[in-house]
N, C-alpha and C positions, 0 to 999 in steps of 0.2 A: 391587538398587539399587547402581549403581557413580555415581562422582563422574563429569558431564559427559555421563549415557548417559540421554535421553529420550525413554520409548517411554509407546504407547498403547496397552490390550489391549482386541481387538473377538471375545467368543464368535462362531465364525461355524457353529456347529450340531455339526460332526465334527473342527472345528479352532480355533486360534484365529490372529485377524490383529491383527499388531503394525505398528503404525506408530512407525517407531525413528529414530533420529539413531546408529548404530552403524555406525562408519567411514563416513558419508553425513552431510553437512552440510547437504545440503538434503532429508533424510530418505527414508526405503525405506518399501517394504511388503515387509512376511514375514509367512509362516505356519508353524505349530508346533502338534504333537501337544497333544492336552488331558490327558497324563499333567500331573500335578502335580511331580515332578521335570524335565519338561524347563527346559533352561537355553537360554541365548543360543547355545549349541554347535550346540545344534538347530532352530535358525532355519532357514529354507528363503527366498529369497532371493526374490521376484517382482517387483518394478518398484521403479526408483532413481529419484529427482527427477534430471527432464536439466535442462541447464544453462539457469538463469533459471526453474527452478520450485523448488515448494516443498509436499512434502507435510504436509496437513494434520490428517485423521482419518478414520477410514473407518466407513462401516456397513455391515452384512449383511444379506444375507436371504436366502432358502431357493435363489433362482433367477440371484439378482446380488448385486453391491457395490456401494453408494453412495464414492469416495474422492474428500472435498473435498480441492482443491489451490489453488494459485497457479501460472498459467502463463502466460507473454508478458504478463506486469504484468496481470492479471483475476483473480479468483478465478473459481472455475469446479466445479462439478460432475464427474467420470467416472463413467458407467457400465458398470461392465466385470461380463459373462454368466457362470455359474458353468454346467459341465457337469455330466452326470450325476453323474459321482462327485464332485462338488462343488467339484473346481479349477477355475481361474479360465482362459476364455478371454481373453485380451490380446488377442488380435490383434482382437476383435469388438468391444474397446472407442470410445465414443464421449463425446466431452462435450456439455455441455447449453448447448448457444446458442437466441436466437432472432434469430440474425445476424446484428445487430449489433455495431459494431466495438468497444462498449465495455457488454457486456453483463457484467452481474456476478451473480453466479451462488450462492447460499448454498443448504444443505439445510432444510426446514422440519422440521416431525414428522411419524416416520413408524413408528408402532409395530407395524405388523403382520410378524412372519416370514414370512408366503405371500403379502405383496402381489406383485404382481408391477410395480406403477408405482411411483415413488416420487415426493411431493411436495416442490417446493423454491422458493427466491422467488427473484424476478428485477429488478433496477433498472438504469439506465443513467442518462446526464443527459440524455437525451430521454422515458424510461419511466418513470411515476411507477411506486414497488414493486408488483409483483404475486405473487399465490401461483398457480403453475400444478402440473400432475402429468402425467409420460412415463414412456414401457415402455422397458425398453433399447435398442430398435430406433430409438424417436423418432415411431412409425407412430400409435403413438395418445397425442396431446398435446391436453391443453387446460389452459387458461385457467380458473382459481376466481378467481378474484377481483382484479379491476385498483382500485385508488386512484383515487377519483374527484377530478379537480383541474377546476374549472370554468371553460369558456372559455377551455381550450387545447388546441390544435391543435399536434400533433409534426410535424405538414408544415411547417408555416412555417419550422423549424430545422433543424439537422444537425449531428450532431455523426461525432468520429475520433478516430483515432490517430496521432500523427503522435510525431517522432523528432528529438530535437536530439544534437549534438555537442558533447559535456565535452572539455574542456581537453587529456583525458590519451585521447581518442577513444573513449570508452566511449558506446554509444549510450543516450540518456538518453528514458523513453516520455513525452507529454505526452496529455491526456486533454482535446480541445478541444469546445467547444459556441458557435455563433453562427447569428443571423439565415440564413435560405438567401440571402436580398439580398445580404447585405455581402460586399464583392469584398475579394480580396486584393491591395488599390492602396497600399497605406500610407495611410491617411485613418482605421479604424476604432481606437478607445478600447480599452483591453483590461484584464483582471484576471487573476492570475496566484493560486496558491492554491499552500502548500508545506507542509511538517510536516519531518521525515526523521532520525526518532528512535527507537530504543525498539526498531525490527524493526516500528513500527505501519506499516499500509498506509492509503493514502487512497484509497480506491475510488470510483471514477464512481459517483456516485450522483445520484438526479433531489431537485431541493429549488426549491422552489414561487417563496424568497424570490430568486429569481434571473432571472426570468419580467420584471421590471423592467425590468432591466437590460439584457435579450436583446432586450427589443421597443425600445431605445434604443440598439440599434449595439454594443454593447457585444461583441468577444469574451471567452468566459470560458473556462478553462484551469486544468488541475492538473498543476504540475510534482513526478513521481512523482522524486525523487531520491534518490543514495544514501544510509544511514542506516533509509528506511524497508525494509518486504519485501517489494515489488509485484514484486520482479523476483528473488526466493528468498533465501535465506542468506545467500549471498556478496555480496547486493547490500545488506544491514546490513552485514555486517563490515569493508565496504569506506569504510564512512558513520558509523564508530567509533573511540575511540581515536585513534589517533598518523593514521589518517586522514576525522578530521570535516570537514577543509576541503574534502573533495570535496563535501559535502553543499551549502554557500554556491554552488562553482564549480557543481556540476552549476546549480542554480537560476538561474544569473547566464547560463547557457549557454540553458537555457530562453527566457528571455527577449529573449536574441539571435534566436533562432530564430524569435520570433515576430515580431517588428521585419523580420528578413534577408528574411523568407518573404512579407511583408506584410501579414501579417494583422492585423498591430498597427503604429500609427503612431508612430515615433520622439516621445518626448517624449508621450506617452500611457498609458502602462502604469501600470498600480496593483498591488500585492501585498500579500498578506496571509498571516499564518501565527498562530499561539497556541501561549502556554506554551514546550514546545520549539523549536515553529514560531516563537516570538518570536524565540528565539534566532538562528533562520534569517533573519528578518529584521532583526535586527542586523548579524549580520553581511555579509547583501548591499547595507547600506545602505553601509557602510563597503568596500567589495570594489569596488562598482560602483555607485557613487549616481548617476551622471548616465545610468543606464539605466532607474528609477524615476520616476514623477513624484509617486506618493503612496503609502505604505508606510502599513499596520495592523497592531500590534504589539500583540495581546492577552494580558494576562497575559504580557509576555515574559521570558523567562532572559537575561537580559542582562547581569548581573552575577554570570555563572557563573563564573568563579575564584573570586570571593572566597565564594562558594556552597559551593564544592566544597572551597575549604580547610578550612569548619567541621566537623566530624563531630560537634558538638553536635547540628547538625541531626538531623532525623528522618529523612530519604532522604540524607544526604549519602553514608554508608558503604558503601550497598546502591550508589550511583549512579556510584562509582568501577569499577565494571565497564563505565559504559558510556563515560564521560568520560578516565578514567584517574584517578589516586591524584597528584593535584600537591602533595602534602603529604610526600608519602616519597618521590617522584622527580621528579628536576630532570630529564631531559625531555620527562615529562609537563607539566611545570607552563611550561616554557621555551613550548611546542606549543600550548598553550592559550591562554598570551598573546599569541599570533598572529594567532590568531580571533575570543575575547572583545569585546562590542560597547561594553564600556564602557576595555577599554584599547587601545583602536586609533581612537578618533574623532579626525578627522584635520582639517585647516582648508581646508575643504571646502564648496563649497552643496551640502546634501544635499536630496533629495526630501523636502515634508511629509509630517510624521510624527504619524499619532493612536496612541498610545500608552494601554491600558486596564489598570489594575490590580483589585483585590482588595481586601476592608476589610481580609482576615488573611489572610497565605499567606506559611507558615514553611520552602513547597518552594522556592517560588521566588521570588529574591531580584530587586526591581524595582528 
């Protein structure tokens, strides 16, 4: 146990596998003897998270490795073959798509050491969740069980991945779904969907309540921005502390992209985010209001300075890691008040705003 070093230990039968954050930000896989004195000295070194991934846990079994990751903003499955002597072929490794550009990828349960498939579930915003099971190779795949959603049809739709441009040129992933009809003329309504807090990810996922909206012109959209971890480590670190404003600009650049591109008509967009996601839409009401036409502010953080000066609170203390400490540094607190959605509303028309709180919520201050 060292301060700042997070690893995961997976028995893998003659060794064991560590998934570590040891000089890797966006975490390693190592393997190491099953003497009970081995140390971190004895790490054996096998794949580094490349850049915009992020390792996440691994499983074992007698023939392969299951290692859930995050890569090109999806989570995603690897299966990588163990040889006879039980080390790992890489080079045979393969991840678990079913082709999709926004296929998201989790392990399910999978308790047997001699399987040789491993079962995992599958979602997209066109897929409603499914539990399927594949062999390393991919050669023998099927389908247990799809989500029955009645009287829809995934032909009518489409969805992608498409890529906007932040301020400071970082490219930023966007996760879209609409009609196959709707052209990109500037004429179609759009909703944009954000979070970009905590290192949480917002993953494509398929959700019924939106099916409404889709068969009404409607493009829908998730702006993956920084703050959250769709895009690995450094794509939080970069959407924290002394730089949270990329997390607003990223969003605000999203929704250019959808306007520039046409897929969204000027003076049509709607946004929505919660909690911290409030925040987020705080602040892009205030960054960029005549790019909105109607902002949903769920349980939003909006009055996160003076949140974050109390250490009464319950989270406040824990929360200065991700906000920064504006109580014992002036410029933290200087940097804060640059963002904050309650000290920078400006004399402005801004987009309507539904605004939802809480009867009791001592995290976040409305």
């Amino acid at each position: 146990r060292r301060a700042g070093v997070d690893y995961e230990v997976e028995h893998a039968g003659d060794r064991l596998l560590i998934v570590h954050n040891e000089h890797a930000p966006g975490f390693a896989l190592a393997q190491a003897p099953l003497e009970p004195s081995a140390d971190p000295s004895s790490w054996e070194e096998l794949l580094v998270a490349g850049e915009g991934e992020r390792l996440l846990t691994v499983e074992a079994f007698a023939s392969f490795i299951a290692l859930e990751l995050r890569s090109g903003g999806l989570a995603t499955v690897r299966l990588i073959p163990r040889r006879a002597d039980g080390s790992l072929d890489l080079a045979a490794a393969r991840d678990i798509t079913h082709g999709g550009d926004l296929d998201t990828v989790e392990l399910d349960m999978n308790p047997g050491w001699e399987q040789d498939v491993v079962r995992y579930q599958l979602t997209s915003m066109l897929t409603p969740p499914m539990v399927a099971q594949t062999d390393v190779t991919g050669e023998r795949t099927t389908v247990l069980r799809r989500t029955p959603v009645p009287n829809f049809d995934p032909a009518l739709y489409t969805e992608r991945r498409e890529w906007a441009r932040a301020a400071d040129g970082t490219s930023i992933p966007l996760s879209i779904v609409a009609r196959r009809e709707v052209a990109a003329d500037g004429t179609a309504p759009g909703y944009l969907y954000g979070y970009g807090s905590y290192e949480m990810s917002i993953d494509p996922s398929f959700a019924p309540t939106r099916l409404s909206l889709l068969d009404r012109g409607v493009v829908i959209a998730i702006a993956h921005v920084r703050g959250g971890g769709e895009m690995g480590r450094d794509w939080y670190e970069h959407g924290k502390l002394l730089e949270k404003k990329n997390s607003f600009s990223d969003f605000v650049a999203a929704a250019k992209h959808l306007t520039d591109s046409g897929l969204v008509a000027e003076g049509r967009l709607s946004a929505e985010g919660r909690s911290a996601g409030g925040l987020l839409m705080g602040g892009i009401a205030n960054l960029a209001p005549e790019r909105f036409r109607a902002v949903i502010a769920g349980v939003p953080f909006v009055d996160a300075l003076t949140t974050i000066l109390d250490p009464s609170l319950p989270l406040t203390v824990g929360e200065w890691e991700e906000w920064g400490d504006p109580l014992h540094d002036p410029t933290v607190y200087e940097y804060m008040k640059q963002y904050t959605p309650y000290e920078n509303i400006q004399a402005v028309e801004y987009p309507a705003i539904f605004a939802s709180t809480s009867l009791n919520d001592t995290r976040v201050f409305f």
